[in-house]
Each structure stands twice: as C-alpha cells, then as structure tokens.
VOMI-455332 format. One line per field, with one value per residue (C-alpha): residue number from 1; residue in one letter; x, y, z. Coordinates in Angstrom, 1 decimal. Each point is the difference from the previous one (the first is absolute). Layout:
N
vogu = [NUM;...]
zapa = [a;...]
east = [X;...]
north = [Y;...]
up = [Z;...]
REM end
This chain:
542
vogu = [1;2;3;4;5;6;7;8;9;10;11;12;13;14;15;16;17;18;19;20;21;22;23;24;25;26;27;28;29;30;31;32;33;34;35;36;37;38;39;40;41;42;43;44;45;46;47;48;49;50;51;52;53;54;55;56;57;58;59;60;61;62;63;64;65;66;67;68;69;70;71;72;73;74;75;76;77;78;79;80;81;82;83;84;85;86;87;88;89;90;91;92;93;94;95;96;97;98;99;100;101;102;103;104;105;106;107;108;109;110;111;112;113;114;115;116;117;118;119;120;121;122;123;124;125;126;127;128;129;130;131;132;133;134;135;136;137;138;139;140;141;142;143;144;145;146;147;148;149;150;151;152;153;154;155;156;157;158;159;160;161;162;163;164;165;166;167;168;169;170;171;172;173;174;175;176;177;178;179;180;181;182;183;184;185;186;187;188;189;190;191;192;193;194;195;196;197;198;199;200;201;202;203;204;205;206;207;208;209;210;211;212;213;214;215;216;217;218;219;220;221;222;223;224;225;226;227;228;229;230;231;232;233;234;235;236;237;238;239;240;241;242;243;244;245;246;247;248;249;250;251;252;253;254;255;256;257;258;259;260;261;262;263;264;265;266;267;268;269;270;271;272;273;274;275;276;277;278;279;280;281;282;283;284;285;286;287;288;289;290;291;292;293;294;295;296;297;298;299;300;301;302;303;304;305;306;307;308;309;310;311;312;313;314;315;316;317;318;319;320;321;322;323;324;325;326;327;328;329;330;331;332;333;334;335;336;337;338;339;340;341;342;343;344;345;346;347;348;349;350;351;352;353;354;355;356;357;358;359;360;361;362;363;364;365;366;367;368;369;370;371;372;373;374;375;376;377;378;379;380;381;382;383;384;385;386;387;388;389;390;391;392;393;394;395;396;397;398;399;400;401;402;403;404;405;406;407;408;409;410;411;412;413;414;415;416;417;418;419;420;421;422;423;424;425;426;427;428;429;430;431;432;433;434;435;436;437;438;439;440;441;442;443;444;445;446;447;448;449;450;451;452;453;454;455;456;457;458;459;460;461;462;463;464;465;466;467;468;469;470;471;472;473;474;475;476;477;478;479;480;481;482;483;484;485;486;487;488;489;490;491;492;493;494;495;496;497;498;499;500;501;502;503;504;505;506;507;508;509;510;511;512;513;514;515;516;517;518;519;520;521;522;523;524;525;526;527;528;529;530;531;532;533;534;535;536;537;538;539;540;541;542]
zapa = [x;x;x;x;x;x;x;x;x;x;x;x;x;x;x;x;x;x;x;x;x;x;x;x;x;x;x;x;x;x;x;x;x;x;x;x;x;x;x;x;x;x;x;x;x;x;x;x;x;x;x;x;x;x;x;x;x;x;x;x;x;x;x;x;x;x;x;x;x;x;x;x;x;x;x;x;x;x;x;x;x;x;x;x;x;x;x;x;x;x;x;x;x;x;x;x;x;x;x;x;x;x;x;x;x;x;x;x;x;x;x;x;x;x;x;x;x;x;x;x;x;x;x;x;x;x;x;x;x;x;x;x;x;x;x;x;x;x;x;x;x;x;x;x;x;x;x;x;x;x;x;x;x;x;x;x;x;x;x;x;x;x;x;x;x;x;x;x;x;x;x;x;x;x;x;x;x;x;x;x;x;x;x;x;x;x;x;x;x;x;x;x;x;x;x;x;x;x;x;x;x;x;x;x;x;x;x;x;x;x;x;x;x;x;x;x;x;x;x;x;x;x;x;x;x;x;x;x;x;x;x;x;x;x;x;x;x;x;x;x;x;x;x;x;x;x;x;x;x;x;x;x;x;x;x;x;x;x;x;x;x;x;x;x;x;x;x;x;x;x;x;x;x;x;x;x;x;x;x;x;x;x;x;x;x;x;x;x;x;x;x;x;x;x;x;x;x;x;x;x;x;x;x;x;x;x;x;x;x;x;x;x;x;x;x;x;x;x;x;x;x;x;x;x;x;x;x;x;x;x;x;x;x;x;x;x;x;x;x;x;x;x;x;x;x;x;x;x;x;x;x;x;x;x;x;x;x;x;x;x;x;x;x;x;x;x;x;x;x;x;x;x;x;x;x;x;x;x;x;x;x;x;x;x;x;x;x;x;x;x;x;x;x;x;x;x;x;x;x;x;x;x;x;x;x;x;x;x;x;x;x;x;x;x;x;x;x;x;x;x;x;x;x;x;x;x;x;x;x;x;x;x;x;x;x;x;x;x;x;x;x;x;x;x;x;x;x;x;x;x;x;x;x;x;x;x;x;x;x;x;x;x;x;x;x;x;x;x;x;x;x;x;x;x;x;x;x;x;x;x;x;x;x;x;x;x;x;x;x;x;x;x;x;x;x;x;x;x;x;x;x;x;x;x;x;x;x;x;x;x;x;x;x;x;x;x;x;x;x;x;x;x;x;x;x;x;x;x;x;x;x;x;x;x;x;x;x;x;x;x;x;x]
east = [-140.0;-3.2;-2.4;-0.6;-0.8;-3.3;-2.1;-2.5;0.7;-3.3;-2.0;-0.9;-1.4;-1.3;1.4;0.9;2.6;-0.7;1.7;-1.8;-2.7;-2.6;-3.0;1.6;-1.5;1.4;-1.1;2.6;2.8;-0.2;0.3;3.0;1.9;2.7;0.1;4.0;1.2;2.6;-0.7;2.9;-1.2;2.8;1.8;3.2;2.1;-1.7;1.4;0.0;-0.1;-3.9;-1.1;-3.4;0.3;3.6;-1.3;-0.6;0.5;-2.0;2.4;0.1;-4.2;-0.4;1.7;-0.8;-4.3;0.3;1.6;-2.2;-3.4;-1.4;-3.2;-1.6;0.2;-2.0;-1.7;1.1;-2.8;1.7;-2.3;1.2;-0.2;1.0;2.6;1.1;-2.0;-3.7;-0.5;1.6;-2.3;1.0;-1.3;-1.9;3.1;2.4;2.5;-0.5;-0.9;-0.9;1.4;-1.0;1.2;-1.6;0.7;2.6;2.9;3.4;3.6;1.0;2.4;-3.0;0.7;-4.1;-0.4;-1.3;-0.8;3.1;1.7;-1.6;1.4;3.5;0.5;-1.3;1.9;3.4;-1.1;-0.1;2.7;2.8;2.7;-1.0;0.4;-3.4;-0.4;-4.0;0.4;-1.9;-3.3;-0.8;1.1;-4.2;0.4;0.4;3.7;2.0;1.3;1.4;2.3;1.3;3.2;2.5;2.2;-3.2;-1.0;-1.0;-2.7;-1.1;-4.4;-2.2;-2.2;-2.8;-0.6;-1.2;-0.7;-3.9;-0.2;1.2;-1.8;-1.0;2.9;-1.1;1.8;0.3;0.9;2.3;-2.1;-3.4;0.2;-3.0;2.0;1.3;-1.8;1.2;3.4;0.2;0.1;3.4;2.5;1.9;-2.8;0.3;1.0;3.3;0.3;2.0;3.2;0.5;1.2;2.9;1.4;-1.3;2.5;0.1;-4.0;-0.2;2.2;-2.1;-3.8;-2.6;-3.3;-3.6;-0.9;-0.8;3.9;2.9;3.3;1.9;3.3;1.9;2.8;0.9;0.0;-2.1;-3.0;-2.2;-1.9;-3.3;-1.7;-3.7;-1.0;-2.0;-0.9;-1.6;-3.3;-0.8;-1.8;2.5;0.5;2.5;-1.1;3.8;2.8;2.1;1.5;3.5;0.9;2.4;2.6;0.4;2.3;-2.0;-3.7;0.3;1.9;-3.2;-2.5;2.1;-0.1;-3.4;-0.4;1.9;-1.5;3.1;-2.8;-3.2;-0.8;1.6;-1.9;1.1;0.5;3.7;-1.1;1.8;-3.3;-3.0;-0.7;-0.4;-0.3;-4.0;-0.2;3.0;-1.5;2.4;-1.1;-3.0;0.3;-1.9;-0.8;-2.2;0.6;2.3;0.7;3.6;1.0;3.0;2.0;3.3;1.4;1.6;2.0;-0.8;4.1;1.0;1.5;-2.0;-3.3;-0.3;-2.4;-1.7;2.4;-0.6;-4.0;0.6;2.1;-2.0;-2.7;1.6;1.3;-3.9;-1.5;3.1;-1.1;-2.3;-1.5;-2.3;2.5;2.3;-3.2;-0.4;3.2;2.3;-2.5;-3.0;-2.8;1.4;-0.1;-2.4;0.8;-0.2;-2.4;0.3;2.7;-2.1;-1.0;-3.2;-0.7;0.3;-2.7;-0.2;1.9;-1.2;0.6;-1.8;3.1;0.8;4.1;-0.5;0.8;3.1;0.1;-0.6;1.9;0.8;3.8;-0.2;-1.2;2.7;2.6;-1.4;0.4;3.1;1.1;-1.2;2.0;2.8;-0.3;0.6;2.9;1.0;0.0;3.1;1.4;-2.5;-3.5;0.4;-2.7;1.1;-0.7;0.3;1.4;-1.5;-3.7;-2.4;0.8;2.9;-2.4;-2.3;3.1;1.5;-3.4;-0.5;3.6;-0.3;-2.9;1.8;2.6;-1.7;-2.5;2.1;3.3;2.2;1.9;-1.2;1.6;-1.2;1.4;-0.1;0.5;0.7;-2.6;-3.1;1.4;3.1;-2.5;-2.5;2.8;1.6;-3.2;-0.6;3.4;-1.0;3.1;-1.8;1.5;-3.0;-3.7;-0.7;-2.5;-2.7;-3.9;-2.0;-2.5;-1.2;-0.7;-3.7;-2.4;-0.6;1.4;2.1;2.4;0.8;-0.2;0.8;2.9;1.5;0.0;-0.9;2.8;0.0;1.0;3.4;3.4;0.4;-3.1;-2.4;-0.6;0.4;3.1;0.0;0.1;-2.8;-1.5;-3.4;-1.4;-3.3;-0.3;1.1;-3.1;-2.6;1.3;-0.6;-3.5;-1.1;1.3;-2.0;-3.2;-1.4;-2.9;2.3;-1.8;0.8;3.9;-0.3;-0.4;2.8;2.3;-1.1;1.1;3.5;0.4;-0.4;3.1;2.2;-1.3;1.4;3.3;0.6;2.3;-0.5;-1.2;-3.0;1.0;-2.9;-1.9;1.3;-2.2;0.6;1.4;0.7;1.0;-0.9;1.8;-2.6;0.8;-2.1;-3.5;-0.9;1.6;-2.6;1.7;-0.8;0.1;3.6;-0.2;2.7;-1.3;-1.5;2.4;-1.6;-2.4;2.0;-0.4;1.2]
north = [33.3;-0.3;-3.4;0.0;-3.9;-0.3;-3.5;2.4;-0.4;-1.5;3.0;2.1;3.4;0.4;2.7;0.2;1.2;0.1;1.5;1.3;2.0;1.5;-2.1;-3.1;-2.8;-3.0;-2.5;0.8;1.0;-3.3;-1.6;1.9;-1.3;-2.1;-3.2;-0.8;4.0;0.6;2.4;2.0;2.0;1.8;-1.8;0.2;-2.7;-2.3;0.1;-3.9;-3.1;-1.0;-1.8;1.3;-0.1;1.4;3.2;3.5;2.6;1.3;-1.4;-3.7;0.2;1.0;-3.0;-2.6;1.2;-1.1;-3.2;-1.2;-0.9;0.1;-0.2;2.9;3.4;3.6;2.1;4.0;0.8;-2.7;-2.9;-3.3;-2.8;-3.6;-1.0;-3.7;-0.3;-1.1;1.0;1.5;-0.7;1.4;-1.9;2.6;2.4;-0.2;-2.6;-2.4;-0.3;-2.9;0.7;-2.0;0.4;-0.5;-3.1;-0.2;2.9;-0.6;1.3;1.0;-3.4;-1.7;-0.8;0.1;2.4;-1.6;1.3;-1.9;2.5;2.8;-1.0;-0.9;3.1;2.2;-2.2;0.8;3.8;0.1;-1.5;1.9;-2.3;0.5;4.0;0.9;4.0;-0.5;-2.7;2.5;-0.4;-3.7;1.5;-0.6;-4.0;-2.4;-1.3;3.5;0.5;-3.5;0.9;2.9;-1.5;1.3;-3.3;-2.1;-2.9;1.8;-2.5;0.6;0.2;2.8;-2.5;1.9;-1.5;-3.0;-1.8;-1.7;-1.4;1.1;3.4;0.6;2.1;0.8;2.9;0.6;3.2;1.0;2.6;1.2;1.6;1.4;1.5;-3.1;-0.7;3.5;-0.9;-3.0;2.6;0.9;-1.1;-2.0;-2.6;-0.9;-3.5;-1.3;-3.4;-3.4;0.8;3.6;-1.8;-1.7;3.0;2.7;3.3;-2.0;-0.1;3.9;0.2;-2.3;0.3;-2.5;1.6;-0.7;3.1;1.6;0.0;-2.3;1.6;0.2;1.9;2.6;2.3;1.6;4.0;-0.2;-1.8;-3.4;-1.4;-2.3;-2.0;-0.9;-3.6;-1.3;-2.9;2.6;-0.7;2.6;3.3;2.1;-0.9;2.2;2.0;0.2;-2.3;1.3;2.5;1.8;2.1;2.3;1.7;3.7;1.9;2.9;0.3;3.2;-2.1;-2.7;2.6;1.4;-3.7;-0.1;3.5;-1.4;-3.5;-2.5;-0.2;-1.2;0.4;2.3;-0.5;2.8;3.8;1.4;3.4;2.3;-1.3;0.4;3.1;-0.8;-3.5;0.0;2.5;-2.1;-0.4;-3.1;-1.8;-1.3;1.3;-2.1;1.9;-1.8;-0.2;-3.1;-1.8;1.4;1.6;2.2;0.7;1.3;-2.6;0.7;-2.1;-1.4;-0.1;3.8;2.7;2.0;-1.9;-1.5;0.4;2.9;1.9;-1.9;0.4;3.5;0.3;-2.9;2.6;3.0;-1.5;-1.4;4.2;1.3;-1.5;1.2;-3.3;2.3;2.1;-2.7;-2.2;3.0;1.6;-2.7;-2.7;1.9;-1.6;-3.7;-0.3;0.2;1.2;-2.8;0.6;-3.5;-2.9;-2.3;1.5;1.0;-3.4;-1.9;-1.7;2.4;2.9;3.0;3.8;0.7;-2.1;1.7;1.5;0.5;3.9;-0.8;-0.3;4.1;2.2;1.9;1.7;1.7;-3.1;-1.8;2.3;0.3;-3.9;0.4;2.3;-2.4;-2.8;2.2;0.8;-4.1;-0.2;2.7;-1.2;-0.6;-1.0;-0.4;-1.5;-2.1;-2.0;-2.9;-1.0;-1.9;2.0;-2.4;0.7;3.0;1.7;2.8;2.6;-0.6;-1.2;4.3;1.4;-1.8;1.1;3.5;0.2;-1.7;2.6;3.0;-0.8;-1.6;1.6;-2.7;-0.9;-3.2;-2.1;-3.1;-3.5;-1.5;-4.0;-0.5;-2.3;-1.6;-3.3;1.8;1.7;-2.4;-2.9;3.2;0.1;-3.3;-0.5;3.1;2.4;2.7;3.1;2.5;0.3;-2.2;0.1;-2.4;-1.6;-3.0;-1.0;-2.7;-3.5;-0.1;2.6;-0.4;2.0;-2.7;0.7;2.9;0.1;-2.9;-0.7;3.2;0.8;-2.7;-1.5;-3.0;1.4;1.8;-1.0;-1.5;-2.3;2.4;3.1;2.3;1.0;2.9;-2.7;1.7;-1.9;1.1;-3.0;2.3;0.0;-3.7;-0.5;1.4;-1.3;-3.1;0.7;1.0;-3.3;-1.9;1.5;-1.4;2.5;2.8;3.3;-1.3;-0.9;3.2;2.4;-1.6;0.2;4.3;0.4;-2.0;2.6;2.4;-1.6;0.8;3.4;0.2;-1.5;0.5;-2.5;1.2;3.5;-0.6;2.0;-0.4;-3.1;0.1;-0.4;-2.0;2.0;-2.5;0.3;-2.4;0.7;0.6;-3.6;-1.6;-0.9;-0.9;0.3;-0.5;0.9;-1.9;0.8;0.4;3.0;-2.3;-1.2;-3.5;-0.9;-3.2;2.2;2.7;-0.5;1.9]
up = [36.4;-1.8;0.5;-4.1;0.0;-0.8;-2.1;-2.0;-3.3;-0.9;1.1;-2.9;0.1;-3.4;-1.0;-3.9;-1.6;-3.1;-3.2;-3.6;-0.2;1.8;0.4;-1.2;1.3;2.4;-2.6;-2.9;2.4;1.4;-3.3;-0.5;3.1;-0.4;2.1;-0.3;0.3;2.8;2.6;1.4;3.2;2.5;2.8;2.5;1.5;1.8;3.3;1.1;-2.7;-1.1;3.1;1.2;3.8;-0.5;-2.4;1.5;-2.2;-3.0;-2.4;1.0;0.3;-3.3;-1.2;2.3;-0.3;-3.5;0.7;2.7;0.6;4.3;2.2;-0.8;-1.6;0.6;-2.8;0.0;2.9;2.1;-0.8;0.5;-2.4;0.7;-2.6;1.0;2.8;-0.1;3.7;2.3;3.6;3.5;3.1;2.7;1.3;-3.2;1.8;-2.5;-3.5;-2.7;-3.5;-2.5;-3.8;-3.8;-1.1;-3.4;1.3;-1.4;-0.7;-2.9;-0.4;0.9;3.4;1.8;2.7;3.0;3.8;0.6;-2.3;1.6;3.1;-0.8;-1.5;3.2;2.5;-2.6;0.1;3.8;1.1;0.8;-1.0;-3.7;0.5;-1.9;0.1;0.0;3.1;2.9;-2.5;1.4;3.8;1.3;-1.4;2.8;0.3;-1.4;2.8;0.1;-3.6;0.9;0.5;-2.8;0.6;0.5;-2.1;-3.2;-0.9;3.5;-1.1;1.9;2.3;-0.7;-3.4;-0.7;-3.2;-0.1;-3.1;-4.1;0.2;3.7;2.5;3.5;1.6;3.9;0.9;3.2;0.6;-1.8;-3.3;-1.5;-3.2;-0.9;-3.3;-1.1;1.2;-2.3;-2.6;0.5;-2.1;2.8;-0.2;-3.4;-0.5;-1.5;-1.6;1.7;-2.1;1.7;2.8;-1.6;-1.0;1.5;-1.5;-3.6;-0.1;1.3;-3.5;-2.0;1.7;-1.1;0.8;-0.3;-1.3;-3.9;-0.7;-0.3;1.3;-3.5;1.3;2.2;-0.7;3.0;0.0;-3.2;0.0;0.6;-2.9;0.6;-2.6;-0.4;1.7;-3.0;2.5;3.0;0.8;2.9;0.1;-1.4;-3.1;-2.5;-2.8;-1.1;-1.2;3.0;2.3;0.2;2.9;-0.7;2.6;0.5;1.9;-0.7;-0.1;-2.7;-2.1;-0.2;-0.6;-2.8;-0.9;0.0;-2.3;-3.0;-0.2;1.6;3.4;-0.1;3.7;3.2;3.0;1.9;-1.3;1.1;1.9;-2.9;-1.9;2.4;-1.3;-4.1;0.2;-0.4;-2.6;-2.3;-3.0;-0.8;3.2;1.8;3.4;3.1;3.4;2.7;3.9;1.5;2.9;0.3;3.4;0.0;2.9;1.6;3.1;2.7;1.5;3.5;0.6;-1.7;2.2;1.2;-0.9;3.3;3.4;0.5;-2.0;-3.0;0.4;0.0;-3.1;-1.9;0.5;-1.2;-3.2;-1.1;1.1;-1.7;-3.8;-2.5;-1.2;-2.5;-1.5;-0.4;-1.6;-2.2;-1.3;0.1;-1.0;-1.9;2.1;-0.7;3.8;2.8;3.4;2.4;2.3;1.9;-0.4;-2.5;-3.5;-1.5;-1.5;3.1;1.5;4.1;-1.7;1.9;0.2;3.6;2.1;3.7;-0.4;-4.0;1.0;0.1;-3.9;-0.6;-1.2;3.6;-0.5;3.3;2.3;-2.4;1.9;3.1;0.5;-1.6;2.8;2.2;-1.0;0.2;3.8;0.5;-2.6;-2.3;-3.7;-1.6;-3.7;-3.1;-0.5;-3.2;-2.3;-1.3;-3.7;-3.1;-3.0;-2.6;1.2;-0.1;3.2;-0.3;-0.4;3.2;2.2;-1.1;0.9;3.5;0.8;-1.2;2.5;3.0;-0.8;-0.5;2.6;2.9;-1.1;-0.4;-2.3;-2.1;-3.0;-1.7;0.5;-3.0;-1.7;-3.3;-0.4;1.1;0.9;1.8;2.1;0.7;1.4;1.7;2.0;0.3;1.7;2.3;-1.5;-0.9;2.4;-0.5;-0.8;-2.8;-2.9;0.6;-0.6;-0.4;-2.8;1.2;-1.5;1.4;0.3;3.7;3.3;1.2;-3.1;0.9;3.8;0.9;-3.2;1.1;3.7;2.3;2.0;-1.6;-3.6;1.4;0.4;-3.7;0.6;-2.2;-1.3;3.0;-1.0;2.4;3.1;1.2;3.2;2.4;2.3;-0.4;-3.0;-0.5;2.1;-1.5;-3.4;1.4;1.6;-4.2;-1.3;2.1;-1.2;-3.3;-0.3;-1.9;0.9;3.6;-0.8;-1.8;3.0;1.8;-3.3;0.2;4.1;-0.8;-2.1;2.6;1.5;-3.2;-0.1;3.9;-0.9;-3.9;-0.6;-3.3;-1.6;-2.3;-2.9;-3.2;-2.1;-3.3;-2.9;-3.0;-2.5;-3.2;-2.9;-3.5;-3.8;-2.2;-1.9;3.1;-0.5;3.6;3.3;3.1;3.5;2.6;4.2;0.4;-2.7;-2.5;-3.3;0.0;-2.3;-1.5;-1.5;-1.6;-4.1;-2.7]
REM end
C-alpha cells in the first residue's frame, strides 16, 4: 500500500504552463484566465468516504486537500509554512508543545474553528472505537494508548490535549517527538467540524471543509466534483470556479483524454507514455524529482520469508534486480534507483548508508544466497507480486519477475487485483498471499514519515502503515533515541544508522524514486506543482 495522504496543496513550485506563443508574456495570459472555468484533472475511487484521519490512498487525498484547510503546509524543497497556526513552540526535549492559532478560522458553514476543535477532532481520530485508518499518526500524544480500545468509549479524548483558551492547545507527548510540527502536516490532523460527529459515514459523503472548495457531489465509480468557496479567506485561494475529478480505470485512457481536449490535467504519465510524452506537441509535459518511495514488501508472516532463511532470500531477491535497467527501459529514466529508504527530497536522505550494497545489481551473490536458503528449506511453489490492474505498474511488476526467473530459476507469475481499492483493503486486512507492490510518499518532508510511518513496531498489525508487520526492538530504539533530539542534524544521524537496521533485515526491497512526470492540455494557462509532485490544483487556470 502506498502512504499517498499528504496536506500540501498550498505549496507551489512555479512552474508555468502556459499556452500561445513564444515569448508571450504572464501579464496578458493572466488576463485571459477565466475565474469560473471547471478544471477536470484524473482520479480513481477513493478508497474510504472523505474523512481526513480515515483517508490513505492517493485518491481520497486529492479530494479531501482541496476541501480542507490544517496547521501547516511545506513548499516543493520541504519548507514548512504555518497555515492555521501562528506558532507552533516545543518546550526543551520535544515532550511538549504550545500551539496557538490565527485568530478568525472558520468552516465553510460558518462554524469558528477553535483549539477546542483542533482537539476534538484528534481525540475522534485516535480512538480506536471510531476505526480511523490515519489513527497511529497521534500514537506519541499523551493518552493514545488509553483509546485503543475498538469497543471503548468513542468520545473517549487523548489526555494529552488540553484546551487553554479560544486559540491556544497544549500537547503532551507520551514520549518525545522532535518531528511533530512536521507531523501536523499530515492529512490525519486536519480538523473536522462539530456536525461530523453526528454522523460520522453521512458527513464522509457530504464533507464540510475549511479549505478553497465546497464538496458539490459524488458519483461513485465516476467522479467527485468541488466548487469554489466564494467565502474562503485562507492562503490558498482558487483561481478557478471549481474542480472535477474524474475516474479512470485506465491511465492510457486519461492521457488520450488529455490529447483531444475532454482533460485539462493528468498528474501522472501511464508508463506506455514515458517515452513521448515530453516531446507531445499537444501537451505540456512536467518532469522534476518527488518524494515518492517505491518498494516491493515482504511479508513478515510468508513462507519461506522467515529466520535466517528469510534474511537470506530477502537478500537474494534485492542483488537479483536491475533497478537501472528497469529505471531505463521500462520507465525511460522517470525513476531513480533508490539508494536509501527515504527519497531525494527528504530532509537526511543519504547515498553513503552501511548495508546499501545490498541494493546492486549482483546475480551471482543473488544465487549463492539463494543456495543458501535452500540448504535450510528447499524453495517450493511460485514467488508472486501482487498488484492493482487499474494503476501504472504491469510493466515493472513483468520486468522484476522476468529477472527473479531468469536469474534465480524459478518460476514467477503476478498476483493481480482488479483495482486500487480491491488491493489496498486486501492489504489492509493482511490477505495478500505473496510479495506485494508497495511505497510511501509521505505527508511531511521529514525522516520520521517514512521510517517511523513505515517500519517501527508501533505502525504494524493494522495500527499504521507497516503493512509488512515488520518488528526490530533495535531499531524501535534508536528511532526513539532521534525523536527526542530537537537539533535535526543530531536526530538526523540516528534516522541514517536505523536505516542500517532495514538494510540488515529488508522488510522491504527499495526499488526506485519516481519522478513527477505530468501531464497539462494545452487549454491550461497555469498549473504550479507543488512537494508531493500533484498539481496545486487551486491554481490551475485556463
């Protein structure tokens, strides 16, 4: 499963997109924008309804971004800005902080938006009894523990909160945590307003927001439609009437969308297109680096994947793939080898980790260990990669199982779901039989989204995003040694030797950073990207 859920909307890159003539000026094209067009821009399912602690897929995040407002956002280098919040203050070792909003914040039904708000609408998140898919983000607040209860009291409040006054919330953590005004970023903090509560499923339906958009309507299996909030008075203000986003089963079908007009925007190239896309004379193409980590799990659990054994064959799978052939003939260079388990845009990325060997291309230590593994329990049946059909990743998931084949000789085939949402609650409900597709992109441009999100103990069994179950009291321990440390270059060197401990055990196999590779019709004027490498789609004007 991929951690897509990310509040950075409001971070613009400026890049133009601009149609007309060379040398034509920002000036007139600006006066040629229309304020009330409708923007249509690719989408799938959303997997769960539009409740932002309960959204975890790409899908849902491009919706619910739109529709909601939270403490802070990041620029495309990983910047923060403060959105809602006019400070965000840690006492001395990051086990407590003061958070203290701009005065004026309201819904868009006019409800105000007060700490008080902020705080019920963490508490609901958290607690188990109210089954929020985002709930393991508030896990370093004082009191989770306390709701994690799925038959608890569901208005059950995190004890760690605590309301001062209109605009002031203090927040105790259970344990320091240095990343936490990053982690406030993430889309599971964003606040929902006192009528959620009543009915939660019928609001996840029918959101009311506090973002640039009102939700306007949703037809399942074909698209959500959002309309401008003429009474928004934030930072992200839209340049267009409103937003449509349109499902596809098929991501070649959307690009040829896009060639004859009926798209304005696709935010992500299928890979039958890599190759032409930037030199389309009908489009304008967009290609820049992005914080998206791609990945194959393995999980804890699978046959044969276990004890010293499994160390040996988790091995021989990551020396037995050619991350830079596959980066160049199956996706033209749209994808970087990983050379560590954060990506390049990431705040402590790093090439020079102890164990990243383990990430060549070596086919004869690939069968050597293979052999090895073999001599404590002889391999049996068929390595299969799980996937989505509706997505981008046929032609990858052929090439890595091609190589296993050919270089391990044994017989591979691919275990594939018809869809995104069929896969990702197949994985979420731990019944995925085989290697499975995987990544995170995470919400906040900090180690601890990735790291800690996607391995630590804490974030397994259903409670996160470490959907391989993947558990290591060592490096539990030194995750917890960095979030106590609120100079960053110091959390930073921790952050690099916990990833010596995943290069050890690879409960995952780094497989490459994917690019942004975008796509705008030539009817767009402007269409900045921001750090998650999607469109910041309350800019995009025609």
């Amino acid at each position: 499963m991929t951690k897509l859920r990310s509040y950075l909307a409001a971070a613009m890159l400026p890049f133009i997109l601009a149609a007309g003539a060379c040398g034509t000026s920002p000036a007139p094209q600006e006066d040629r924008v229309d304020p009330q067009a409708a923007i249509s821009v690719n989408n799938a399912e959303p997997t769960a309804p539009l409740i932002p602690s309960s959204t975890n897929d790409t899908a849902g995040w491009k919706v619910v971004t739109q529709l909601f407002d939270g403490l802070v956002t990041f620029d495309d280098k990983g910047g923060m800005t403060l959105v809602e919040a006019k400070s965000i203050t840690p006492n001395q070792d990051a086990s407590r902080y003061t958070i203290v909003l701009k005065p004026g914040l309201t819904f868009s039904d006019g409800e105000k938006i007060t700490a008080k708000t902020y705080a019920d609408s963490w508490s609901f998140a958290a607690n188990a009894a109210n089954g929020q898919l985002g709930a393991s983000a508030f896990s370093t607040i004082a009191g989770y523990e306390q709701v994690q209860d799925e038959h608890g009291d569901p208005k059950a409040p995190l004890s760690g909160l605590r309301v001062v006054d209109d605009l002031t919330l203090e927040v105790t953590m259970s344990k320091p945590d240095s990343s936490f005004p990053y982690k406030v970023g993430d889309v599971a903090f964003l606040p929902l307003p006192a009528s959620a509560y009543k009915d939660i499923k019928a609001f996840g339906k029918k959101p009311i927001g506090n973002g640039p958009y009102r939700f306007k309507s949703w037809v399942p299996n074909q698209g959500i439609k959002l309309e401008k909030d003429p009474a928004y008075k934030g930072q992200r203000k839209a340049r267009n009437g409103s937003l449509e986003f349109r499902d596809y089963q098929s991501l070649d079908a959307a690009y040829a969308d896009v060639e004859a007009g009926h798209l304005d925007v696709l935010d992500t190239v299928p890979v039958s297109r890599l190759k032409t896309f930037h030199t389309d004379s009908g489009l304008q193409p967009l290609i820049k680096p992005g914080p998206a980590f791609r990945s194959l799990t393995i999980p804890q659990g699978l046959k044969h994947f276990q004890g010293q054994e499994g160390a040996l064959r988790r091995a021989a799978l990551s020396y037995a793939l050619d991350r830079t052939k596959i980066a160049e003939k199956v996706f033209a260079g749209s994808v970087t080898p990983a050379s560590d388990f954060l990506a390049p845009t990431i705040k402590g990325n790093a090439s020079d980790i102890k164990g990243k060997k383990v990430l060549s291309h070596d086919p004869d230590q690939a069968r050597r260990l293979w052999k090895q593994a073999d001599a404590i329990s002889p391999w049996e049946g068929t390595l299969r990669i799980a996937y989505s059909a509706d997505g981008t990743d046929k032609d990858w998931v052929d090439a890595v199982l091609h190589e296993y084949a050919q270089v391990l000789g044994i017989k591979t085939e691919p275990n594939i779901f018809p869809t995104g949402k069929e896969f990702n609650t197949a994985v979420h409900n731990r019944q995925v039989n085989s290697i499975f597709n995987s990544g995170i992109t995470s919400d906040y441009p900090h180690p601890e989204g990735y790291l800690v999100q996607g391995y630590a103990s804490s974030q397994a069994d259903g409670k996160g995003l470490n959907n391989g179950d993947y558990k290591s009291a060592e490096y539990d321990a030194i995750l917890s040694r960095a979030a106590s440390k609120t100079d960053q270059d110091e959390a930073m060197q921790d952050y690099r030797q916990a990833e010596t401990v995943l290069f050890k055990d690879l409960p995952v196999l780094p497989l490459w950073y994917r690019k942004v590779s975008a796509v705008a019709g030539r009817q767009v004027r402007q269409a900045p990207f921001g750090y998650m490498g999607l469109p910041v789609y309350n800019q995009v004007t025609k």
